[in-house]
C-alpha positions, 0 to 999 in steps of 0.5 A: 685336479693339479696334474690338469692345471699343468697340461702335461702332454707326454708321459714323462710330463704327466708323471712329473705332474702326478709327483707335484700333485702327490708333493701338495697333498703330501704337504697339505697332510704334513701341515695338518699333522702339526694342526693336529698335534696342537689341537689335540694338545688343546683339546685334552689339557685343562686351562692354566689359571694363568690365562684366566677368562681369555680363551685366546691366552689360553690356546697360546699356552697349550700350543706353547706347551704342545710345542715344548713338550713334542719338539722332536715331532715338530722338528721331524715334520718341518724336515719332512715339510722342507724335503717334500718343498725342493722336491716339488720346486725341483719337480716344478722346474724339471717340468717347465723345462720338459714343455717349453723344450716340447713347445719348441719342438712343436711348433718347428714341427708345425712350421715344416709341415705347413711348409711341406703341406705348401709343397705337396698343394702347388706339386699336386702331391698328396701330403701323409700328416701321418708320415709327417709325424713319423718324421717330426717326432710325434707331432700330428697336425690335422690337414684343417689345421695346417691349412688353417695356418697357412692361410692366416701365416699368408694373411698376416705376411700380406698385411705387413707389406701392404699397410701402412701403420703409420697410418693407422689410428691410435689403439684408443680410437680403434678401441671407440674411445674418444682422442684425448683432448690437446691442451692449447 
């Protein structure tokens, strides 16, 4: 479920999306060890007269004698948590830097191809999408889709240098709101 949260796409994006998942669970079951050693120092020792009635006392000074008594545990689990922390910190920053170099990539891929699918319809060229992707690295992008993207780069372009935003309404009255009223 982790690795879908971060959309890898390649290879290396998805295995670097399996090690951050592998580093949660990892860190969920370091955490629950040291739950663990608590409550099964809780569980096992009988109460001080110290605390009396209040049960809430009482579980302080088991975990406060889980803690003196199995220091060397707690500190092993805080090394391991620490070490499983940068590696997924570092596997975090390794990924964001694999996608935002892909998204890049695509999207000067899906550029030259809309720009080469333009050629080859006013060439009365066939256009290869396969052939394309052979040359730009990987990326296949669908005739539909291409086409698609001409059209709205084409329609966007036309709406730039003909309207005047100047004349335009405000956002809120395109939105249906009423203007705000102008103190006198």
């Amino acid at each position: 479920m982790l690795q879908c949260i971060h959309e890898p796409v390649a290879a290396e994006e998805a295995a670097i999306a399996r090690d951050i998942a592998t580093s949660h669970w990892r860190l969920n079951r370091v955490r629950a060890a040291e739950d663990n050693l608590f409550a099964l120092r809780t569980g096992t020792t009988a109460d001080s007269g110290i605390a009396g009635d209040n049960v809430q006392t009482a579980d302080a000074i088991h975990i406060a004698s889980a803690f003196a008594e199995q220091s060397k545990t707690f500190d092993l689990l805080s090394g391991y948590e620490r070490r499983i922390q940068r590696s997924l910190e570092s596997n975090r920053k390794q990924l964001q830097h694999l996608q935002a170099v892909r998204k890049v990539a695509e999207a000067t891929a899906l550029e030259e191809a809309m720009l080469l699918r333009r050629y080859a319809q006013e060439n009365n060229e066939v256009y290869d999408p396969e052939g394309e992707a052979r040359a730009n690295g990987g990326f296949l992008f669908q005739i539909e889709v291409l086409d698609a993207a001409i059209l709205r780069a084409y329609r966007l372009k036309m709406a730039r240098t003909t309207l005047d935003f100047s004349k335009l309404p405000s956002p809120a009255i395109r939105n249906g709101e009423k203007p705000a009223a102008r103190a006198a």
